[in-house]
C-alpha positions in Angstrom: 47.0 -43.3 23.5 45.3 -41.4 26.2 45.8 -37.3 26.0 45.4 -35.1 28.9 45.0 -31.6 28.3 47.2 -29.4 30.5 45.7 -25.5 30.3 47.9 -23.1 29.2 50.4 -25.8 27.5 51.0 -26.2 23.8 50.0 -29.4 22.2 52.6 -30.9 19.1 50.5 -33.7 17.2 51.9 -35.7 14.0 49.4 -37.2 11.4 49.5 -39.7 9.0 48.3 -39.7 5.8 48.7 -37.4 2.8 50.8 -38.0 -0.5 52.5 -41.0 -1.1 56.3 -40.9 -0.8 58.0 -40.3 -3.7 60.6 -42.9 -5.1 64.7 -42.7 -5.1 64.2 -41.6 -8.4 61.2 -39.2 -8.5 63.3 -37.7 -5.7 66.3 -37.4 -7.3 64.5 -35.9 -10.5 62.6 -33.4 -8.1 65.6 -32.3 -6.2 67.8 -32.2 -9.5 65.0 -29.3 -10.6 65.5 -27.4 -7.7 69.1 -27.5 -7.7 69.2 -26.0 -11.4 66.9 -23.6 -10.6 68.9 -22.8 -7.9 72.0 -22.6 -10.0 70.2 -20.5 -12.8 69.6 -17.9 -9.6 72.8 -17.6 -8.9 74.1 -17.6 -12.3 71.8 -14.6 -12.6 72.3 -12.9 -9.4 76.5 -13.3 -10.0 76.1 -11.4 -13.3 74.1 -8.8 -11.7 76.8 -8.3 -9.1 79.2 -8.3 -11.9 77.5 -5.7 -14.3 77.7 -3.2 -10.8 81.3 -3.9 -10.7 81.1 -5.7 -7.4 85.2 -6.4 -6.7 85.3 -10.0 -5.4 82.8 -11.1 -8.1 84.5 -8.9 -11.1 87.8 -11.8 -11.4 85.9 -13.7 -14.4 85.8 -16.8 -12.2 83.3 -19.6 -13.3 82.6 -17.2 -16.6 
């Protein structure tokens, strides 16, 4: 591939390389992870809202 620099224009270049890919299942196990940490956060961050009587979060949904 030939490149031709044009002065003044920005430049976008992909490489190759890196980590390998992970596998369905590494994937799954890393994005199951996230999503409970996720989960704990808003478990956490609901209660807070709770505890300062926030109205639409005070109905004892999900508790």
């Amino acid at each position: 591939m030939d490149e031709v620099e044009v002065q003044g224009q920005m430049r976008v270049s992909y490489g190759f390389g890196g980590i390998s890919p992970l596998s369905s299942e590494d994937a799954r196990l890393a994005n199951m992870g996230e999503f409970m940490k996720a989960l704990r956060c808003y478990e956490l961050y609901r209660r807070l809202l709770v505890s300062a009587g926030i109205e639409s979060f005070n109905d004892g949904q999900g508790e």
